[in-house]
C-alpha positions in Angstrom: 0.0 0.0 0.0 2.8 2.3 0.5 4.5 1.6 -2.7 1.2 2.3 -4.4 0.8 5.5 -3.2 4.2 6.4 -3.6 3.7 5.9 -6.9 0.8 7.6 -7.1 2.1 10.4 -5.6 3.6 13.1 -8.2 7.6 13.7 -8.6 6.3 17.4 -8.8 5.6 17.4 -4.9 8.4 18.2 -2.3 10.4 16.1 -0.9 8.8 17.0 2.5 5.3 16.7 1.3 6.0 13.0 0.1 7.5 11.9 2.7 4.6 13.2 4.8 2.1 12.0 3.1 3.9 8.2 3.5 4.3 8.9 6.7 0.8 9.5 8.1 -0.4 6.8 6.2 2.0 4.4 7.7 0.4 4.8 10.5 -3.2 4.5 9.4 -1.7 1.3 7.7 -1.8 -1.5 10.5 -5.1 -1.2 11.8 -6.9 -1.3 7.9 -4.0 -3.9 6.8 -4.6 -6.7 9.6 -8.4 -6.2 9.4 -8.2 -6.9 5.6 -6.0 -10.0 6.5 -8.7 -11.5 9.9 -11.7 -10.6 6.7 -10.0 -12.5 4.4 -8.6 -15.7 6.4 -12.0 -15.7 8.1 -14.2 -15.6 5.4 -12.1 -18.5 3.7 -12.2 -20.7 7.2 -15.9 -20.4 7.1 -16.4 -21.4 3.2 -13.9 -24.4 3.4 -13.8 -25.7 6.7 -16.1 -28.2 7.5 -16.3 -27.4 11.1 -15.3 -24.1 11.1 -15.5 -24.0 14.9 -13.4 -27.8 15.8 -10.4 -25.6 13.4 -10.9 -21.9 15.2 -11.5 -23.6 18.8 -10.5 -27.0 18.9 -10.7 -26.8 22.8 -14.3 -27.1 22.4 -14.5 -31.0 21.3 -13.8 -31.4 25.0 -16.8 -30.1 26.0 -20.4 -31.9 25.7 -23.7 -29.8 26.1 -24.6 -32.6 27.9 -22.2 -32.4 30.5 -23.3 -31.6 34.6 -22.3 -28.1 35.8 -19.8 -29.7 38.5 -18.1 -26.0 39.4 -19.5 -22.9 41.0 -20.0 -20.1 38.8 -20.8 -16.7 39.3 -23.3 -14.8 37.1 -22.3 -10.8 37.5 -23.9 -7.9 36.2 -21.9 -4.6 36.9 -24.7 -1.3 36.3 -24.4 2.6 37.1 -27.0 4.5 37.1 -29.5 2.2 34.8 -33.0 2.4 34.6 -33.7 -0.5 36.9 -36.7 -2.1 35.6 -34.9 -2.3 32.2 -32.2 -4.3 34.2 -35.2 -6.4 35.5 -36.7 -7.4 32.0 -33.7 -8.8 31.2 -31.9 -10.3 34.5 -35.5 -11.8 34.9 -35.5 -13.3 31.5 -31.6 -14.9 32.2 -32.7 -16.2 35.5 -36.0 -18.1 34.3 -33.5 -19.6 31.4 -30.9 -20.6 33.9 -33.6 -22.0 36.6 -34.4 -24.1 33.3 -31.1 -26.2 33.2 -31.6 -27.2 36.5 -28.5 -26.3 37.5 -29.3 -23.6 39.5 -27.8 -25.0 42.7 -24.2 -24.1 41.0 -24.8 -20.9 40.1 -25.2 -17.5 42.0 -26.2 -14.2 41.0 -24.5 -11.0 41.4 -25.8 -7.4 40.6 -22.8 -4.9 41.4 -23.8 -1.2 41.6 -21.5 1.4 41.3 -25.3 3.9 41.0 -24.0 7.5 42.5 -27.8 9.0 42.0 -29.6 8.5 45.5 -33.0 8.0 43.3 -32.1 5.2 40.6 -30.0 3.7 43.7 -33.1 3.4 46.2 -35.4 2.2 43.1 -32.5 -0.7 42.2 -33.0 -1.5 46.2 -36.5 -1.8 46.2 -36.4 -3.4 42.5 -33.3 -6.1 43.8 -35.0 -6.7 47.0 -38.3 -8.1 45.2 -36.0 -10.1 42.8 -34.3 -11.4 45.9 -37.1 -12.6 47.6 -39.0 -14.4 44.9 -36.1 -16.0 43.5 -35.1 -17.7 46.7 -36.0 -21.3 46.3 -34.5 -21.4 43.1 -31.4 -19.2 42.5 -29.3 -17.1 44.3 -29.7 -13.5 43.8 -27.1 -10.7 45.6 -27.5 -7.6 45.1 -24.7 -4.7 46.4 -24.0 -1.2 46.1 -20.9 0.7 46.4 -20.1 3.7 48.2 -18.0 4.8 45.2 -16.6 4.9 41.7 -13.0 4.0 42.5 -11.7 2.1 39.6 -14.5 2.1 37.8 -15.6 -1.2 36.0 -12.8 -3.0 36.8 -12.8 -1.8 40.7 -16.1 -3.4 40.8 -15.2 -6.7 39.6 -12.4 -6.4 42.4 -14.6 -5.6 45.1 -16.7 -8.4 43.8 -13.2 -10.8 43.8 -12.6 -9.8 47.1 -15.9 -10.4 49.0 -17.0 -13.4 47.5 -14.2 -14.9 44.6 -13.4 -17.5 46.9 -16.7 -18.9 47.0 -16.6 -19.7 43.2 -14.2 -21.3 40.6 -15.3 -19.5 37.5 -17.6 -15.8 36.9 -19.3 -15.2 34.2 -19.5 -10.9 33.5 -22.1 -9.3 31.9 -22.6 -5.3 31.3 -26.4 -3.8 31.9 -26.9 -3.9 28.3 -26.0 -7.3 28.1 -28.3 -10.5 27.7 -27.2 -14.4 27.0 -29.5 -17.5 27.6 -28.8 -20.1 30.0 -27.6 -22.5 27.4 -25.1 -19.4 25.8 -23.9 -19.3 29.3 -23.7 -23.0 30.8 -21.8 -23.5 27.0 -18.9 -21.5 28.2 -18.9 -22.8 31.9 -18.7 -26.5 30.3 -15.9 -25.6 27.6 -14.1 -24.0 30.9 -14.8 -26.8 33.0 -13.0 -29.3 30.0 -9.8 -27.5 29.7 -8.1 -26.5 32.9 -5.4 -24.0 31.4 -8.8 -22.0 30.4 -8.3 -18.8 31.9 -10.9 -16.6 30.0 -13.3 -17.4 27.6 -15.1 -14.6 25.2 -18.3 -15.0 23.7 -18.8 -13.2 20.6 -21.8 -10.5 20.5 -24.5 -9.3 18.6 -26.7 -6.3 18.7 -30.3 -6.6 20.5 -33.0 -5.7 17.6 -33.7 -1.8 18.2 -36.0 0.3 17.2 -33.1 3.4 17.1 -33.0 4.4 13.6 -29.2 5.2 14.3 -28.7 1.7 15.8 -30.3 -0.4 13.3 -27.9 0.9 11.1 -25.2 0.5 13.0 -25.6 -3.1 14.3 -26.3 -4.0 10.8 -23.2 -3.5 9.6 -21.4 -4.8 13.0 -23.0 -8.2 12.5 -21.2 -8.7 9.3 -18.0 -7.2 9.9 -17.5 -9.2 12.9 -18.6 -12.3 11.3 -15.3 -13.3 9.2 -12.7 -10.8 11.3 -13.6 -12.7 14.3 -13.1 -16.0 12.6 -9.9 -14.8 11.4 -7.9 -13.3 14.4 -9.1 -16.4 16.1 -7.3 -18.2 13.6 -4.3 -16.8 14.0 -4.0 -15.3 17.7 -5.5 -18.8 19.1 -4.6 -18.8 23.2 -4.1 -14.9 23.0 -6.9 -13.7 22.2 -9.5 -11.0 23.0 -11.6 -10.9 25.9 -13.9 -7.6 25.6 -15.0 -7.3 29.2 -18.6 -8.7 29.1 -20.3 -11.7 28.1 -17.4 -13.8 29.0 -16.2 -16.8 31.2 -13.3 -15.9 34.0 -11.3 -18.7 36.1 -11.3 -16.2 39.3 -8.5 -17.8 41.2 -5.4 -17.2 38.4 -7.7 -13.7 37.9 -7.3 -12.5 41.4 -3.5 -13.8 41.4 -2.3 -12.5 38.4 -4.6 -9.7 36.5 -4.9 -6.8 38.8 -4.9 -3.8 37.2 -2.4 -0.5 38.9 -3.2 2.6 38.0 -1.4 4.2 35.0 -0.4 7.9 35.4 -2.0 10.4 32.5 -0.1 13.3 30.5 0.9 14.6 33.7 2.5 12.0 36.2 -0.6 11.8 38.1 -1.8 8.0 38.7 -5.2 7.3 37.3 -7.6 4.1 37.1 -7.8 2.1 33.6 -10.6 2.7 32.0 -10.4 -0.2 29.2 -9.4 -2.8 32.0 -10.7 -5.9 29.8 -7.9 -6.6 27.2 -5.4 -5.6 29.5 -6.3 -8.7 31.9 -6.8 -10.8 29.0 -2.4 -9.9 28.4 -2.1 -10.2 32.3 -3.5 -13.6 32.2 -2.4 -15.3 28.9 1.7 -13.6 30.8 0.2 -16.2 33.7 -0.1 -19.1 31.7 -3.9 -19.5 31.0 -5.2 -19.4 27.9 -7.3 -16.7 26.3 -9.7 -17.8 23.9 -12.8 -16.6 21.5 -16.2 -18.8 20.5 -16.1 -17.2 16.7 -19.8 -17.6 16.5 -23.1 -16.4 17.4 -25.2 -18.1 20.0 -27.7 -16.5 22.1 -25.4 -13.7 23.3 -26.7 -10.1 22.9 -26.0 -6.4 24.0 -27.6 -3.1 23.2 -26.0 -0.9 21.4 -25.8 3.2 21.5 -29.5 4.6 20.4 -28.0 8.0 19.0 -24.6 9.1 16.8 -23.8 11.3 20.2 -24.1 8.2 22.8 -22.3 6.1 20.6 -19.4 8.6 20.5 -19.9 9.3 24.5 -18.8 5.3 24.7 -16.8 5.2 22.1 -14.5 8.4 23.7 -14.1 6.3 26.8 -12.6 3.8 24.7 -10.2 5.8 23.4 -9.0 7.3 26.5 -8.6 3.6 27.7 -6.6 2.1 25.0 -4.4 5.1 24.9 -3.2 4.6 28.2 -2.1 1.2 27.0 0.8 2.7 26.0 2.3 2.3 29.6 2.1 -1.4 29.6 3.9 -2.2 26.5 7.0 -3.1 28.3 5.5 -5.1 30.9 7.9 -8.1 31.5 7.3 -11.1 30.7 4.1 -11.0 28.1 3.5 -12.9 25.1 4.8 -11.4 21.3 0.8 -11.5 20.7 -0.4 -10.1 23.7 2.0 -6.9 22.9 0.1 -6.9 19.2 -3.3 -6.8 21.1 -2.0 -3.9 23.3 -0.1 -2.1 20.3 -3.7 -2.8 17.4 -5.7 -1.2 20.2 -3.6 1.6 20.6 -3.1 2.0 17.0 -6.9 1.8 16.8 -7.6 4.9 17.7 -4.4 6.9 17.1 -4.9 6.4 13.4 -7.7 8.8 13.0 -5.9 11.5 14.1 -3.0 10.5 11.1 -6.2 10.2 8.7 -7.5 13.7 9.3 -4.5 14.8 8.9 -3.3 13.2 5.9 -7.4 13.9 4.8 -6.2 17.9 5.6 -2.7 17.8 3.9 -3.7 16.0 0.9 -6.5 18.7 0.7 -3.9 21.4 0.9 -1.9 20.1 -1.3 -4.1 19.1 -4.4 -5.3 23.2 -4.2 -2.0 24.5 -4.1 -0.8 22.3 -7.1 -1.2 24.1 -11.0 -3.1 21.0 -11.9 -4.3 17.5 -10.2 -1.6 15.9 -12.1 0.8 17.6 -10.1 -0.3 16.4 -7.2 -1.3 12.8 -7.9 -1.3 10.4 -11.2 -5.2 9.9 -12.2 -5.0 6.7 -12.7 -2.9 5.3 -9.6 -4.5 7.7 -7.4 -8.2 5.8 -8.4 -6.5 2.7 -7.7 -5.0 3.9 -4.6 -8.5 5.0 -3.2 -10.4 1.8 -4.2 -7.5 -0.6 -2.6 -7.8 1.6 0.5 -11.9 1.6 0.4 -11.7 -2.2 -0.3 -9.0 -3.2 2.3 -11.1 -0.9 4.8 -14.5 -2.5 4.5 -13.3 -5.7 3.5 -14.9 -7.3 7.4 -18.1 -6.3 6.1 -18.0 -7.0 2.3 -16.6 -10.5 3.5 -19.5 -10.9 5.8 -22.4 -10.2 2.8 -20.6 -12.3 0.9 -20.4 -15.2 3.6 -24.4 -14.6 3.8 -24.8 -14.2 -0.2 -23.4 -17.7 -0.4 -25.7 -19.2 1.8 -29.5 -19.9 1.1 -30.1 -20.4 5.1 -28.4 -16.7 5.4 -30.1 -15.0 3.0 -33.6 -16.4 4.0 -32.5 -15.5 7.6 -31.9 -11.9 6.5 -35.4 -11.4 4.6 -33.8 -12.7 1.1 -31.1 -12.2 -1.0 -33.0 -8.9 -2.8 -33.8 -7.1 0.3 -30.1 -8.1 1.8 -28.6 -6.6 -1.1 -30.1 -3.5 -0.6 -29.9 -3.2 2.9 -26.1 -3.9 2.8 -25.7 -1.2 0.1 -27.9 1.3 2.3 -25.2 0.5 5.2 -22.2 0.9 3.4 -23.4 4.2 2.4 -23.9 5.4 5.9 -20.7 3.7 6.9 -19.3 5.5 4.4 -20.8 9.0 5.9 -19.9 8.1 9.8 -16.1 7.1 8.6 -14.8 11.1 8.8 -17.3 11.4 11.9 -15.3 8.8 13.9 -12.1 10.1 12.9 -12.8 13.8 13.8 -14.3 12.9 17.1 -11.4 11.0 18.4 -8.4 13.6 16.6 -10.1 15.9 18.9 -10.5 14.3 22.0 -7.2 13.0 21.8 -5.8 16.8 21.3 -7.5 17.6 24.4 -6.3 14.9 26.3 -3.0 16.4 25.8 -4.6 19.2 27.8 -5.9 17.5 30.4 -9.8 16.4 29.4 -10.7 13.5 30.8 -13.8 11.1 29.8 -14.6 9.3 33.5 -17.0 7.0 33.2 -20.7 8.0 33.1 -23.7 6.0 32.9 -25.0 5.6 28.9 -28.9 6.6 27.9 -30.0 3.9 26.4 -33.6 4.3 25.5 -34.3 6.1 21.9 -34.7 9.8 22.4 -34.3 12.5 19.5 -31.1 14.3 19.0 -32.1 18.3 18.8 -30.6 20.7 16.2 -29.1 22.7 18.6 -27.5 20.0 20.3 -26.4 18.2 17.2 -24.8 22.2 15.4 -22.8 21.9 19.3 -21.7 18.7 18.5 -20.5 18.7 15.1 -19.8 22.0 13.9 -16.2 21.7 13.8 -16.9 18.7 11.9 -19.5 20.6 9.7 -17.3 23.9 8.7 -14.3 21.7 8.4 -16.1 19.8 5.6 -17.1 23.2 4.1 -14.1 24.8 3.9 -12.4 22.1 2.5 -14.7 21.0 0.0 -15.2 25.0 -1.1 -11.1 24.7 -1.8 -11.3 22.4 -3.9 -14.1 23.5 -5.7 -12.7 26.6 -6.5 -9.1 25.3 -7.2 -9.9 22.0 -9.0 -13.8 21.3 -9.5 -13.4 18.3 -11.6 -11.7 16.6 -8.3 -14.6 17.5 -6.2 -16.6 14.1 -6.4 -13.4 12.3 -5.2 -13.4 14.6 -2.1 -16.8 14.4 -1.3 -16.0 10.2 -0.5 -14.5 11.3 2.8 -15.9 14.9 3.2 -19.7 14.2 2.7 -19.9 12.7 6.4 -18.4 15.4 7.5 -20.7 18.2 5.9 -23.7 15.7 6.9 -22.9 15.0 10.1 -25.5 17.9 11.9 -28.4 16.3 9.6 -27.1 12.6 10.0 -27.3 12.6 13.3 -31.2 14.5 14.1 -32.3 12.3 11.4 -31.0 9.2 12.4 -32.3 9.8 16.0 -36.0 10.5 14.9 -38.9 7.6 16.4 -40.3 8.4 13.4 -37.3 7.2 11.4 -36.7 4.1 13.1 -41.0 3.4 12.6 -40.0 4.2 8.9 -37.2 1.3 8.8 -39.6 -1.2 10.5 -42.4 -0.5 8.5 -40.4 -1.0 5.3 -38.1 -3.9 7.1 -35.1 -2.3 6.6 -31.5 -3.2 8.1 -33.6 -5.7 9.9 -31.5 -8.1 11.6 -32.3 -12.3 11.7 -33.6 -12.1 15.1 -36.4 -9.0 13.9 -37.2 -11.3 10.9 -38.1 -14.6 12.4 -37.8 -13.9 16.7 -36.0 -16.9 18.7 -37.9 -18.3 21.7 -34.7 -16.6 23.6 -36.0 -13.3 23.1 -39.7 -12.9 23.2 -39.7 -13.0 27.4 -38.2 -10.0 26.7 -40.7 -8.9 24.6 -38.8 -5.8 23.0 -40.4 -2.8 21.3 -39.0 -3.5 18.2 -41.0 -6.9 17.7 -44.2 -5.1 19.1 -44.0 -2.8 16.1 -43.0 -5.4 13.7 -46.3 -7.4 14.3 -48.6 -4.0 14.2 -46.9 -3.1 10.9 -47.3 -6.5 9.8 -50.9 -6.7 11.1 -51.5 -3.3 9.1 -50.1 -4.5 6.0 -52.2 -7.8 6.2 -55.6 -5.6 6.6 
């Protein structure tokens, strides 16, 4: 990729300016170039193999679904400041599915509060308490609340190690948004169970069906992207792999040993909790000898995603401060060659969108100050150039609607190959417009962490709400006049390379009306309606998910019933 644009480039250009250019995009390089590679090993695992899971997990052949739960396992669910009955509907769904192995006598369950608002915490009490007492014949229900923040997340999963992580062998952690069957979760207990140097165990995700506009969308295109990438760093990273801090199995005792977490200092010396504490245990305990491992399919594991553009940025941000501070671990003694990769990809995650807005802004620059577009870049190369980039960066998801293309179950599972078709084009076109979005957000958090902004850790709205204007022109006017300025320059300089510019600068000149429109009830009623960017779960509703009986399938069967009159 580097040789290609250095070829593209034109000899005209400075010295300085080339070397710039190559520069920035080195470093945009790794993250697009190994998510190419997972796509592309993963998508060829699932077409050949005949067991795709026996070649990506082969520690699972160990394990029957038949087998008795023989170890104690805790069942944790770490909240702040949630609406509580929201928690209820789906603790109470998990529950009646675990009470239906019958092994309820091994399992207990643990709600951990961290709630700092004195009216959601006395409604969790009261809410808890009832659980409590009607679930007391059949499974064990704990319910505490902390004082404090300290540590955040991963403070609360200490506190929880230290009062009662003797009394188990292995926990299983979920977040509030988080839902998995009893079978989804006795499955990794009984894979754990089989292989003794089983430290943790991850589960992969998949978005709840939504009834966000925004999130529909966005979970659309997350199930296929993480369809084949997941298949393919599990390939290849085998015992070192990711563990994303919910919906996962833990064996506490090496956990307590081995993976706690000291606090990093920040820009300034001063010592401060980690906020992305998940992958950094998974390093901790793979650098303990236990293996860290990934189930590179879906089964009845679900979590809610963001229902706006400005929540989903509000999480994502927290992520980035996280995986930044990353950056003081890399020379921890004694961890695996891979484990550094997971450390160094997750930095690298999020400190390459500062390097593409940047090489975005000096290729801008550059192209208007050059006589002609010639002199700044060869036509032909440069269109190469862009497609290999676009292709290699979207490969997870154009791997994924491939995967389902190929497969009559898929596409009948997705509404049909015709509908699928278009819905994956509608996504694109949106991920095409959030792309610029995501890398502005974080080149701009990241500047003011030099400065001393911090994210902390706040609890997330997760119920569909509309987005104002005001709000939204608050949000993303940098990103707005940004967009406008530079697609004005180019314009006036060279107007014939304006459609090339508006691939990356559209999102950012949209972003004001992407997000109020995508945050609209009446938007999301509109996908429904029309089944759009449904997911398989909307489309034909598993017996997992109707005690939950979400909003989305209510709609779905009155738009269906109005449809049929």
């Amino acid at each position: 990729m580097l040789g290609l644009m250095h070829a593209a480039l034109s000899p005209e250009l400075s010295a300085w300016a080339t070397y710039s250019l190559l520069a920035l995009f080195a470093v945009t390089l790794p993250w697009t170039v190994v998510g190419f590679w997972n796509s592309s090993i993963g998508f060829l695992v699932g077409v050949l193999a005949r067991d795709p899971l026996a070649v990506l997990l082969p520690l699972s052949a160990r394990a029957s679904m038949t087998d008795p739960i023989t170890s104690s396992t805790a069942v944790v669910l770490c909240i702040r400041n949630e609406t509580p009955t929201r928690l209820e509907r789906n603790l109470e769904a998990m529950m009646q599915s675990l009470a239906a192995t019958g092994f309820g006598q091994q399992l207990h369950i643990y709600v951990l509060s961290d709630t700092n608002d004195e009216v959601i915490a006395q409604q969790e009490q009261q809410c808890f308490a009832a659980m409590t007492a009607r679930w007391a014949s059949r499974l064990a229900l704990t319910y505490r609340r902390r004082d404090d923040n300290k540590g955040y997340k991963a403070g609360n999963i200490e506190d929880f190690c230290k009062r009662w992580g003797h009394l188990h062998e292995f926990v299983v952690t979920l977040d509030a948004d988080s839902f998995m069957t009893g079978r989804a979760i006795l499955r990794l207990v009984r894979i754990m169970q089989a292989n003794p140097t089983l430290g943790i165990l991850q589960g992969l995700v998949v978005g709840l069906p939504s009834t966000s506009g925004f999130t529909r969308l966005f979970q659309f295109g997350m199930r296929l992207g993480m369809r084949s990438y997941t298949m393919g760093s599990a390939w290849w990273q085998a015992d070192c792999g990711p563990y994303w801090g919910h919906n996962a199995a833990i064996r506490i005792k090496p956990f307590i040993e081995h993976c706690e977490l000291p606090p990093l200092p920040d820009h300034k010396g001063t010592p401060r909790h980690i906020l992305s504490h998940d992958q950094v245990e998974a390093v901790l305990m793979r650098r303990a000898g236990f293996e860290v491992r990934v189930i590179p399919q879906e089964d009845e594991s679900w979590e809610e995603n963001p229902p706006t553009l400005i929540e989903y940025i509000r999480r994502d941000l927290r992520w980035c401060e996280g995986n930044l501070q990353y950056v003081h671990l890399l020379s921890l003694p004694g961890l695996k060659f891979l484990s550094r990769y997971q450390l160094c990809i997750a930095i690298l995650m999020f400190l390459s969108s500062p390097a593409w807005i940047a090489l975005l802004l000096l290729s801008m620059i550059l192209l208007c100050l050059a006589p002609t577009p010639a002199a700044f870049m060869h036509g032909g190369l440069g269109l190469t150039l862009l497609i290999a980039t676009l292709l290699m960066w979207y490969l997870p998801k154009i791997a994924g609607a491939v995967d389902v293309l190929l497969s009559a179950s898929e596409r009948k599972s997705f509404g049909g190959g015709l509908r699928f078709t278009f819905n994956f084009t509608f996504e694109m076109i949106f991920s095409l417009l959030m792309t610029p979005i995501t890398w502005l957000n974080h080149t701009i958090f990241i500047i003011g962490l030099l400065f001393g902004k911090k994210s902390g850790w706040t609890g997330q709205a997760r119920d569909d709400h509309s987005v104002p204007l005001a709000i939204a022109c608050r949000q993303f006017w940098p990103h707005t006049l940004s967009g406008l300025v530079l697609a004005v320059a180019v314009w006036h300089t060279h107007p014939t390379t304006l459609p090339y510019a508006l691939i990356m600068l559209s999102g950012l000149l949209l972003s004001i009306p992407i997000t109020v429109l995508t945050s609209w009830p009446s938007f999301g009623r509109m996908l429904i309606r029309w089944k759009l960017v449904s997911l398989p779960e909307e489309i034909n509703p598993p017996a997992a998910l109707k005690p939950l009986d979400l909003e989305v399938f209510k709609m779905s069967r009155k738009s269906h019933n109005s449809s049929q009159a």
